[in-house]
C-alpha positions as CSV (number, residue, x, y, z in Angstrom):
1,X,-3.9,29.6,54.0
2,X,-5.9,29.4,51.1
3,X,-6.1,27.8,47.4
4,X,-8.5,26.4,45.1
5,X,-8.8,23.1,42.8
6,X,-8.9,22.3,39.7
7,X,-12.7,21.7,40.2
8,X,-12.7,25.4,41.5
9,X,-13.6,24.3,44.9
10,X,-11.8,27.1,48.0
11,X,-10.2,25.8,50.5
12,X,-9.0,27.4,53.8
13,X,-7.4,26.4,56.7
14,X,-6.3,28.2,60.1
15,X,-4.9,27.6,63.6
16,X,-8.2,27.5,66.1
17,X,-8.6,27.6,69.9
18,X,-12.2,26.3,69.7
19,X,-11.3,22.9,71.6
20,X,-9.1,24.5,74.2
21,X,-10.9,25.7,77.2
22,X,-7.9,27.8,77.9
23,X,-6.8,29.0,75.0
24,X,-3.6,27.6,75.5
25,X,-3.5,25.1,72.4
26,X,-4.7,25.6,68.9
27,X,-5.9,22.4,65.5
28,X,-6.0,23.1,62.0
29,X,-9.1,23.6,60.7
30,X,-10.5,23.6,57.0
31,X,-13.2,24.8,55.4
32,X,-14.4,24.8,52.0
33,X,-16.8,26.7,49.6
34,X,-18.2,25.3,46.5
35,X,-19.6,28.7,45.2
36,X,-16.8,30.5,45.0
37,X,-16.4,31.7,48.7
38,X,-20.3,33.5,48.9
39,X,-20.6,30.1,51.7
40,X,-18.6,28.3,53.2
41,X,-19.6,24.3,54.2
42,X,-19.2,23.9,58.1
43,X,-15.6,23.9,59.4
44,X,-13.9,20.9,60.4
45,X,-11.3,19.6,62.7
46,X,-8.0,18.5,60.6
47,X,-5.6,17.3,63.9
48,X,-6.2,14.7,66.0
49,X,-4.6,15.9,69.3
50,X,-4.5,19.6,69.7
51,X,-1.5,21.4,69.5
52,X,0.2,22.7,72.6
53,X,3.1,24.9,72.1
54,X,4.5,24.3,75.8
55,X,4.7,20.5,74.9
56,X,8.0,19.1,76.7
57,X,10.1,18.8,73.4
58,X,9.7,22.2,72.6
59,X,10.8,23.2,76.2
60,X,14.2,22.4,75.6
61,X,16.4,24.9,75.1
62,X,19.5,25.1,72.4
63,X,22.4,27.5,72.0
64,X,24.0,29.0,69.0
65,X,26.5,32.1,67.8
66,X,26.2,34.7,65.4
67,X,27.8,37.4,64.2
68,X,26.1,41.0,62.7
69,X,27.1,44.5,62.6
70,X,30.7,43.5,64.0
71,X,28.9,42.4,67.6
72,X,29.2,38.3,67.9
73,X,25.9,37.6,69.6
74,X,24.9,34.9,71.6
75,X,21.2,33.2,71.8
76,X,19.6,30.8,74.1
77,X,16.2,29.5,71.7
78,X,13.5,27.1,72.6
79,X,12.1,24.5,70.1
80,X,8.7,27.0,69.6
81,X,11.3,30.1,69.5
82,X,9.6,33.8,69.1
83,X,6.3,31.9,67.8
84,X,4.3,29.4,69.8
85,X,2.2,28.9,66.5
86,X,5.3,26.6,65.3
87,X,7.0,29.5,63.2
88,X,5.6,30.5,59.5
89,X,5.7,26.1,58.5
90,X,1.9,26.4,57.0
91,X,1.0,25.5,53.6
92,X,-2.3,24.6,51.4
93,X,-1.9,22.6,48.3
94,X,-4.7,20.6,46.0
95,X,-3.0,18.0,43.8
96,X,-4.4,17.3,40.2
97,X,-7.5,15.0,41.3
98,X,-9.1,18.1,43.4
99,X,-7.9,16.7,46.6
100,X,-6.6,19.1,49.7
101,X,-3.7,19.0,51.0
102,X,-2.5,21.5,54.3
103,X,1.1,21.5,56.5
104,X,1.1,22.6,59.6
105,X,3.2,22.3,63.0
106,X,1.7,19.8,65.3
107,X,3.4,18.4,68.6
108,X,1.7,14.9,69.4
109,X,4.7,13.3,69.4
110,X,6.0,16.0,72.1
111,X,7.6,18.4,70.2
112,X,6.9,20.4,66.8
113,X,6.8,18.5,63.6
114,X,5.4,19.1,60.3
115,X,2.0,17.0,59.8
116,X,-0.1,17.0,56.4
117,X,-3.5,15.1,56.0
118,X,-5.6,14.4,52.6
119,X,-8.6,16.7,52.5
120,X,-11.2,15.5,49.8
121,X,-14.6,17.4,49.5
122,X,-17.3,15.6,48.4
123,X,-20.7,16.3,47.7
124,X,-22.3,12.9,47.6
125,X,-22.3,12.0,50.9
126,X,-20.8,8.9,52.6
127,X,-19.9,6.0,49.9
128,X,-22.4,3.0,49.9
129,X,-20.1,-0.2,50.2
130,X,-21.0,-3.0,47.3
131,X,-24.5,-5.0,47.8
132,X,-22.4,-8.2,47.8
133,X,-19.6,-6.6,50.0
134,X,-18.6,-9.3,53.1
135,X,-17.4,-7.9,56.4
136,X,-15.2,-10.0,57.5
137,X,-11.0,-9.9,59.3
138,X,-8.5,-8.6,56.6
139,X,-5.5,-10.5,55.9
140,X,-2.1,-9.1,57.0
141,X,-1.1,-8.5,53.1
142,X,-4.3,-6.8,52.6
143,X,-4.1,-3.8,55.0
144,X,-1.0,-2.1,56.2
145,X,0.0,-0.2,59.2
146,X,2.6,2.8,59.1
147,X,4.0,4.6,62.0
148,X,4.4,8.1,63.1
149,X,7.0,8.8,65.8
150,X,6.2,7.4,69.4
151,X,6.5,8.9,72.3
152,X,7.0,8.1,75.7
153,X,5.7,10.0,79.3
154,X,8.6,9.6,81.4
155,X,6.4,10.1,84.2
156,X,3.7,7.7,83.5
157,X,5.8,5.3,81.5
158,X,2.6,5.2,78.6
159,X,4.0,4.8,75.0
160,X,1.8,6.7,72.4
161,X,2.3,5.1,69.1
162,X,0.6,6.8,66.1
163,X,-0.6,4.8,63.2
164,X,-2.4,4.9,59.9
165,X,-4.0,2.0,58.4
166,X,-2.9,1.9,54.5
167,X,-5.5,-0.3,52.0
168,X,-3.0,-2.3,49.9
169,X,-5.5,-3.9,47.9
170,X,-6.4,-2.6,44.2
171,X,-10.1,-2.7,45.8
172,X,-11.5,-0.2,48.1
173,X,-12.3,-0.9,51.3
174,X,-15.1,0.2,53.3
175,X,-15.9,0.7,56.8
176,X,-17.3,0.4,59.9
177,X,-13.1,-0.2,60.2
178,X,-12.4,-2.4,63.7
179,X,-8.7,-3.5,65.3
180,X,-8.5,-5.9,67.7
181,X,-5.5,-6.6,69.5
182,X,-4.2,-10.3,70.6
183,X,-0.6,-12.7,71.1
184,X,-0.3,-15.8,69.5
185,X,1.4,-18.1,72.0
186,X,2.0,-20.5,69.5
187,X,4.9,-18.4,67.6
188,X,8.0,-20.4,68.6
189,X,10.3,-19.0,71.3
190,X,8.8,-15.5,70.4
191,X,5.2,-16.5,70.9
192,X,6.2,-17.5,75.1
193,X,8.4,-14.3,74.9
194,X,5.2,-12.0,73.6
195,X,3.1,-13.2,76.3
196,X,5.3,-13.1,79.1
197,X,5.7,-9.3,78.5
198,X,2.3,-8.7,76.7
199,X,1.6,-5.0,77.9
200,X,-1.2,-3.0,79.2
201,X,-3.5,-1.6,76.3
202,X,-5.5,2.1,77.3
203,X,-8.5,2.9,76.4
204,X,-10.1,-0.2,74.7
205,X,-14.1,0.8,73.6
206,X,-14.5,-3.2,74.9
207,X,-12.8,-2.4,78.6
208,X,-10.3,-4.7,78.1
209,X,-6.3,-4.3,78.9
210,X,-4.6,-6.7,77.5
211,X,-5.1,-9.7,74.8
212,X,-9.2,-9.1,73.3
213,X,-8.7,-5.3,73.5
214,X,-10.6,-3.7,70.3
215,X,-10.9,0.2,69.3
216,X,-13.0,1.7,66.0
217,X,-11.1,2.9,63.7
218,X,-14.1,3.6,61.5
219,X,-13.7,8.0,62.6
220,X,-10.4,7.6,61.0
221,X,-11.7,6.9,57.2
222,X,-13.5,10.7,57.2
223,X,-17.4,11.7,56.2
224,X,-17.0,9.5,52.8
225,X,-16.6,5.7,54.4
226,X,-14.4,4.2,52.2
227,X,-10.6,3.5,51.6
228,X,-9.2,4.0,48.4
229,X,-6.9,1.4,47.2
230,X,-3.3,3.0,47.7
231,X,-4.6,5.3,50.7
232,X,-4.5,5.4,54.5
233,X,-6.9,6.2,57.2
234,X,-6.4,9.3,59.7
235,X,-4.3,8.5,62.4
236,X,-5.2,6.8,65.4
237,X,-2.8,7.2,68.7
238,X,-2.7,3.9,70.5
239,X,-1.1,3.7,74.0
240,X,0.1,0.8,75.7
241,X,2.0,1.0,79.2
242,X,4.9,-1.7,79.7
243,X,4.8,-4.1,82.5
244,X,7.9,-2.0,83.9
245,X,9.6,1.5,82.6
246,X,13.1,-0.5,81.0
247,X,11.8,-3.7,80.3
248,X,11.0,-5.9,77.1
249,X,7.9,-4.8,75.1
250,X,5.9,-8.5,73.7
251,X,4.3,-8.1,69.9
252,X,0.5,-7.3,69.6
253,X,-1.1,-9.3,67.3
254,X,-3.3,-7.0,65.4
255,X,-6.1,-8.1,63.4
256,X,-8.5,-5.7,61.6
257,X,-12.1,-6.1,60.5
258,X,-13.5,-4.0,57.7
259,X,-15.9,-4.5,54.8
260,X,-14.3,-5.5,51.4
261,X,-16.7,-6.3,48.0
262,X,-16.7,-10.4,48.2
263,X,-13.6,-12.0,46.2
C-alpha cells in the first residue's frame, strides 16, 4: 500500500518474511521517503508478533450454502480461506497532521483480526525530555492501560494479554517508560483474595515471577521518546500463567515509571 501526506512525505507498507526463518509467517513493514520516492529511509518493523496464518483460530473450519447458476453449493472455509495473507484487509491512510496510519491482518490473539498502529516520521531525532523533567512513578489517573483481546494456550495454560499504555495527561510524557508489577495486601477482603491467587508473571527483564516483576516499556514509545498527551504506546504482550488452568486470577497492581516535566 502506498500514500502520501500532507507534508508530501511517501509512505509504503508490505507483508515481509524477513523475521521468519521459514518463511512461514509474514509483519508489516513501512518505509518512507522524504524526496519524493528517489530514497527511501530504512524499513521498519510495524507488528509486534509476526503473523502466522496457521494460528489455531484460523484453523477452525465453518460451513455455509449458496446458490449460483441454478447448482446449490456447499463450502467447508477456514478462518485464512483461499489467502493465508488474511484476504485483501490492507489499507494506508495519513490523517491531517502528516501522521501514518496502515490496516492489516494480524493473528496475536490466535486468529486474524484487523490491527492499525500510528506511524509518525520525523526528522529530528528522538525528543529531548524538559531540563527540569522528574522521573519519578505515575499516578493511576495519569497513565491509562487499554486492552487488546487475550488469549489463552490451552496447552500451556499462559494468558497473553495485550496492552497499550495511553498518556492521559495534557503534558507529554517521556521515556525510558518502566511497569512494575505488585499486590497490595492491604485492599480489604480483595487484597487477601489477590495474594492468595497472585499468578506467575513470564519474562520479567528483573527475573522475577511474581510480586517485584518489572519489564521496559520504553521500545514501545518508537524512535521519537515521547508520549503525546491523548496517545498510547505500542503494544506490549504480557503473560501471566494461573496457579491452576480453571481457577481464580488475583489483580496485579501495576505501577509505571516514566519521566514527566516537574508539576
Amino acid at each position: 500500500m502506498v500514500t502520501v501526506n500532507r507534508q508530501g512525505v511517501v509512505g509504503v507498507t508490505w507483508f515481509d518474511t524477513r523475521a521468519s526463518e521459514d518463511g512461514s509467517a509474514f509483519d508489516e513493514y513501512f518505509a518512507a521517503s522524504v524526496d519524493g520516492g528517489v530514497s527511501f529511509l530504512p524499513p521498519v518493523r510495524v507488528s509486534i508478533d509476526s503473523i502466522r496464518p496457521h494460528a489455531p483460530g484460523n484453523l477452525g473450519v465453518n460451513a455455509s450454502s449458496s446458490v449460483g447458476r441454478g447448482s446449490l453449493f456447499i463450502s467447508f472455509d477456514r478462518s485464512f480461506g483461499r489467502l493465508e495473507s488474511g484476504g485483501d484487509y490492507l489499507g494506508l491512510t495519513a490523517d491531517a497532521e502528516g501522521v501514518f496510519h496502515p490496516l492489516w491482518p494480524d493473528t496475536r490473539t490466535g486468529a486474524y483480526r484487523l490491527y492499525t498502529a500510528a506511524v509518525r516520521v520525523t526528522s529530528d531525532g528522538p525528543v529531548s525530555s524538559p531540563a527540569d523533567a522528574v522521573v519519578r512513578e505515575i499516578k493511576g489517573a495519569e497513565l491509562g492501560i487499554l486492552f487488546d483481546p487475550v488469549s489463552v494456550d490451552e496447552s500451556t495454560g499462559v494468558i497473553t494479554a495485550p496492552l497499550r499504555v495511553q498518556n492521559l495527561t495534557g503534558e507529554p510524557v517521556y521515556g525510558p517508560l518502566t511497569i512494575r508489577f505488585d499486590v497490595d495486601p492491604n485492599a480489604g477482603d480483595r487484597g487477601k483474595f489477590d495474594v492468595l491467587n497472585y499468578p506467575e508473571i513470564i519474562g520479567a527483564r528483573n527475573g522475577k515471577t511474581g510480586p517485584g516483576a518489572e519489564f521496559d516499556l520504553t521500545p514501545l514509545i518508537g524512535t521519537t521518546g515521547v508520549i503525546p498527551s491523548g496517545t498510547t504506546t505500542g503494544q506490549f504482550m504480557l503473560r501471566i500463567k494461573p496457579q491452576t488452568p480453571t481457577g481464580s486470577i488475583g489483580r496485579l497492581t501495576a505501577t509505571l515509571i516514566a519521566t514527566t516535566p516537574r508539576q
